[in-house]
N, C-alpha and C positions, 0 to 999 in steps of 0.2 A: 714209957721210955725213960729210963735212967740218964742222970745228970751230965754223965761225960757224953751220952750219944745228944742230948739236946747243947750240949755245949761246940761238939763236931760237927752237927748240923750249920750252927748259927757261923760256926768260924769258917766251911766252906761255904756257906749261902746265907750271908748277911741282908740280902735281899727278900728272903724267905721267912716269913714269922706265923706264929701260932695267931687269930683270930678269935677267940677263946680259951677259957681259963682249962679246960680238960683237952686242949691243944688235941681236937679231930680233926681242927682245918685248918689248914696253911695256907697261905696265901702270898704272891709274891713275884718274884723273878730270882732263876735260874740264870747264871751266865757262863758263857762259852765263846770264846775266842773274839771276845769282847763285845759281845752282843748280850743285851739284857733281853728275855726271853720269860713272858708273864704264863705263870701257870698258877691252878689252883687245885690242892689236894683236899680229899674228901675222906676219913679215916670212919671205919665202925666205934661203938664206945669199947670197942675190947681191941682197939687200935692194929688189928690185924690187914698185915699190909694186904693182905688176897685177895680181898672186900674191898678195896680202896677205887677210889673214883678220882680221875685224873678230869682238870677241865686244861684245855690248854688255850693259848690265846692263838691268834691266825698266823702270826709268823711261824711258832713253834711248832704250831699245828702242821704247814707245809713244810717243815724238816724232816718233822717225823713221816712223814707219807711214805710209803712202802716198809716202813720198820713197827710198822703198829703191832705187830705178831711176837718181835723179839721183846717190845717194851711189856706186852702184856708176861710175856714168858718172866721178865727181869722182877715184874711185880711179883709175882707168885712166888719167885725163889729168894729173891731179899730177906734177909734178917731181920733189917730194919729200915725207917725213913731214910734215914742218913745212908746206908749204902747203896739206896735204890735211886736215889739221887745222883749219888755217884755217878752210878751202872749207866744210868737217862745221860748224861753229861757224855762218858764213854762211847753212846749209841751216836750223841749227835757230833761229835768229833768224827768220828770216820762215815758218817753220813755227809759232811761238809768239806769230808775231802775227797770222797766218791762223785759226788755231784756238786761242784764247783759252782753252778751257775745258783746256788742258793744262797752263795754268797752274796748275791749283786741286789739284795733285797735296797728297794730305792728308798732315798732318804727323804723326810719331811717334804724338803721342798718339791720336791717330784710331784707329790699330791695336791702342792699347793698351785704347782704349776698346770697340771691336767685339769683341774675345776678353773683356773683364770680363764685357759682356752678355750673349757667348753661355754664356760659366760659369754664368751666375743664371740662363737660359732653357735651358741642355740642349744639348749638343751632339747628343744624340741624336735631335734636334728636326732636325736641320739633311741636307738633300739635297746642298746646291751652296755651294762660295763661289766667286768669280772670282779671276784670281789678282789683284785689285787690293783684294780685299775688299769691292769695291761693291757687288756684287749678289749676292745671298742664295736661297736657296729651300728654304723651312722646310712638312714637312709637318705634318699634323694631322689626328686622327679625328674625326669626328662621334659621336652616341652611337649611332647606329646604322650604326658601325662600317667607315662610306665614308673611302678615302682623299681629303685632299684637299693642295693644293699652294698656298703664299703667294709669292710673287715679291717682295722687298725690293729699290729702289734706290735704297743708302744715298748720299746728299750729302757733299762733301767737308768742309762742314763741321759731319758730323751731331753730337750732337743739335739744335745750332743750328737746322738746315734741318730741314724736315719730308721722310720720304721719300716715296716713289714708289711704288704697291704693287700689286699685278693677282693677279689670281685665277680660276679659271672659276667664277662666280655667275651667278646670272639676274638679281642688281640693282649698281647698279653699288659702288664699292670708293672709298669716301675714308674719311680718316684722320683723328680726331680727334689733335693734337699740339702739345705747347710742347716748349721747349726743356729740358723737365725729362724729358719722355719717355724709353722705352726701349722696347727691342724685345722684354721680355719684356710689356712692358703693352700693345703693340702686339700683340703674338701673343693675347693674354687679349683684347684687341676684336676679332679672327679667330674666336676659338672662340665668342665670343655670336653673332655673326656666321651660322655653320655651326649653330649648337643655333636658331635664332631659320628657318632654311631647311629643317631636316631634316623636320621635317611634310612640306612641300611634294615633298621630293627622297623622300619615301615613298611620296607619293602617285602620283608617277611612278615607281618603281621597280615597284609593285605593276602599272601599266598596263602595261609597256616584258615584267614576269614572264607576264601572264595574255592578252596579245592579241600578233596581230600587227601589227608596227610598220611602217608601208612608207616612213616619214620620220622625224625624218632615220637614215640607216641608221646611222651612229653616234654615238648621241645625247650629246652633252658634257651638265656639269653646270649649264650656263645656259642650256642649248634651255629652255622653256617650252612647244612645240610639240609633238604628237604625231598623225600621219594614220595613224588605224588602218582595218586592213581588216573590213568588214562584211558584204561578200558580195560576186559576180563581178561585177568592175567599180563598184563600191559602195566608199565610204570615208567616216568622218569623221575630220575634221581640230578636234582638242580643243588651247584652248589655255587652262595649268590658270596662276591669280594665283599668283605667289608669296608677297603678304598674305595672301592666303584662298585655300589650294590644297583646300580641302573644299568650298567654292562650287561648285555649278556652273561648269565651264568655259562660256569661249565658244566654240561648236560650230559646223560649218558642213561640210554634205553635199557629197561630189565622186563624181563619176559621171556615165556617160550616162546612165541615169537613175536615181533616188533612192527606188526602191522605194514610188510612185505610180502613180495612173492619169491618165495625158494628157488623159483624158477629164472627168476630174473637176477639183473647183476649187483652189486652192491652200492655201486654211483645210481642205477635207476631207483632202488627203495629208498635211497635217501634223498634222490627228488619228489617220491610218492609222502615220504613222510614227512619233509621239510616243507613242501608245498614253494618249492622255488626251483629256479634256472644256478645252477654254477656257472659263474664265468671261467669262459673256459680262452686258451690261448687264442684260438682262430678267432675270439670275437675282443678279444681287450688284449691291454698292455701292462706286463704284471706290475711294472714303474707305478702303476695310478692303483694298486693295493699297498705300495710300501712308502709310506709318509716319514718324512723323514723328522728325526727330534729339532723342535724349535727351539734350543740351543745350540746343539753342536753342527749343527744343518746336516745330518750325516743320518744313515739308518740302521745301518751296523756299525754299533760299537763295539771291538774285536767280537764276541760271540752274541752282543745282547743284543734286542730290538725295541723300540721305544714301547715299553708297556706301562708308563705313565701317564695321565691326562690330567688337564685340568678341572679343577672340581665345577666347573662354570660353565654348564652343558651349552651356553649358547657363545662358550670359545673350545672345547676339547680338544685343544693343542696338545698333539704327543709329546712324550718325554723321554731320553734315557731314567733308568731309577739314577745314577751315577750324575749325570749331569744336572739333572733335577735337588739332588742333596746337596751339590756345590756350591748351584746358584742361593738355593735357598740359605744355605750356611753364611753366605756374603753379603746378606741382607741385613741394615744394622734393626731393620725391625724384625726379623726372625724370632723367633719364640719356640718354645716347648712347652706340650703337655703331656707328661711320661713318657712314652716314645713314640710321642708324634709330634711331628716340626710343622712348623706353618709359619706361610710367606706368601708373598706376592706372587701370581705368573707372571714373568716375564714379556708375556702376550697381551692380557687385558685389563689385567695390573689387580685384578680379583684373588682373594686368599683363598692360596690352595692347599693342600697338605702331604704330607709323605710321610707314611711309615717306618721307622728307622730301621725294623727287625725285616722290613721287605732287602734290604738293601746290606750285607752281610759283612759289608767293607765298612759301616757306617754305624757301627753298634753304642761308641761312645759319643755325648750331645757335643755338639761344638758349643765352644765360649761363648757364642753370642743368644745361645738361646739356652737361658740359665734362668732365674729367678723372674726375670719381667715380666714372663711368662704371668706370672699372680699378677700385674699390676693391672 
């Protein structure tokens, strides 16, 4: 390499230096748009760039990602170090303004901050990190003793940002968070989370233990569905609340035929198959089937019917969803754990819970059930 190209080298990349007196290795950092960017060049003793062996460091490395093909092209056709330099500088400029979000690489403290929290939350806690620190995946027991799995996608500028977080549940996964948060009080709204489903995931563990399953044949932990078999050619298909998994499922018979007679009428096979009497008007008063909500003392709310209860089988006070989220929003102990509220019945004074995604008018948390929620 001649004296003006090792001189153009060092004046655009002063960061950049020979490691050796026959200058085959460099070593150093490259910069671009004010980012110092550690790489290491590997040259033949006949300094021919074609032959050349790029190390790069992991920042640099995820820049380059999907232009590895043009950089190797740029090798090959370069003159020399110094304009292949260049060309590399060129590639990660319009790579950085094509994908924007590579910009948001996080700074020291970010890292310093991810390991303080996983010290206060357990590392023992932890399955996965990536190597960029951004994504997480942290297990946890139930109290009856099921693994389960949290998925974290931490922000570059977390706690600022709220993260991102997936789970296999049967209801969905959002996150209450300020900028005061942490991922140990993030982890504490998982496990109320899990303790607030384990009924439910009993009550299918018990059916999945004692029948056979012909759906789905490997049931994850947010199926809700299960088609058991009943006899030859015979199934029902039970699909159990995750609010109320001791409810009656909603059930529905599959088969060529449903253990029936064709010849009979469709109220008599569904007394042969239910193995009961319907009340029917001549013998009862439909008054003493519709219970009214014990708030609003009422049982048609304009089109709704009390599909609420209380989680405290030995009070199961109905509820509107509507009146039930009011009450509970005006409780100054109300609480959240991602979208689920919990509060007192009104009846037996026992913590009950609600759904917030059950309830379409109620998607955002009210004030009062924010952070305490951790305490």
């Amino acid at each position: 390499m001649s004296t003006f190209m090792e001189d153009s080298l060092f004046k655009d990349n002063p960061l950049l230096l020979p490691v050796n007196e026959q200058k085959t290795v460099y070593d150093g950092f490259i910069s671009v748009q004010d980012k110092d960017l550690r790489i290491r060049i590997i040259l033949p003793p006949d300094l021919q760039l074609k032959k050349a062996k790029l190390h790069c460091g992991w920042e640099l490395r995820h820049l380059l990602r999907g232009y590895e093909a043009i950089v190797k092209q740029r090798l090959q056709q370069s003159a020399d170090l110094s304009g292949f330099i260049l060309e590399l500088k060129t590639v990660l400029e319009v790579g950085l303004k094509s994908r924007p979000e590579c910009c948001s690489i996080p700074p020291p403290q970010y890292y310093a901050q991810i390991i303080s929290e996983m010290e206060t939350l357990g590392w023992d806690k932890m399955v996965h990190i990536d190597m960029e620190f951004q994504t997480l995946k942290l297990k946890a027991e139930d109290s009856s003793g099921r693994q389960h799995m949290l998925t974290v996608r931490l922000k570059a500028k977390h706690p600022a940002e709220a993260p991102e977080c997936s789970a296999d549940l049967p209801v969905p996964l959002s996150v209450t968070w300020t900028p005061q948060s942490t991922l140990e009080q993030l982890y504490s709204q998982f496990l109320l989370v899990l303790e607030y489903l384990t009924e439910f995931w009993d009550v299918l563990d018990e059916i999945d233990e004692k029948t056979w399953i012909l759906e789905p044949e490997n049931p994850s932990r947010s199926d809700t569905m299960r088609r058991i078999a009943i006899g030859n050619n015979l199934s029902i298909k039970v699909e159990v609340d995750p609010r109320h998994p001791k409810m009656l499922p909603e059930c529905c018979l599959l088969g060529a035929e449903h253990g029936g007679n064709p010849d009979s009428s469709v109220l008599h096979n569904l007394r042969d198959v239910l193995e009961i009497e319907f009340p029917s008007p001549a013998t009862h008063e439909k008054s003493g089937f519709s219970v009214e909500c014990g708030i609003c003392y009422s049982y048609r709310l304009e089109s709704a019917i009390p599909d609420q209860v209380c989680n405290d089988p030995r009070c199961g006070q109905p509820f509107h969803q509507a009146c039930l989220y009011e009450w509970l929003r005006a409780l100054p102990t109300c609480r959240q754990s991602f979208s689920i509220i919990f509060g007192e019945c009104p009846y037996c004074s026992k913590v009950t819970r609600l759904h917030l995604n059950t309830y379409s008018q109620c998607i955002s948390a009210p004030a009062c059930c924010t952070q305490q929620s951790l305490s």
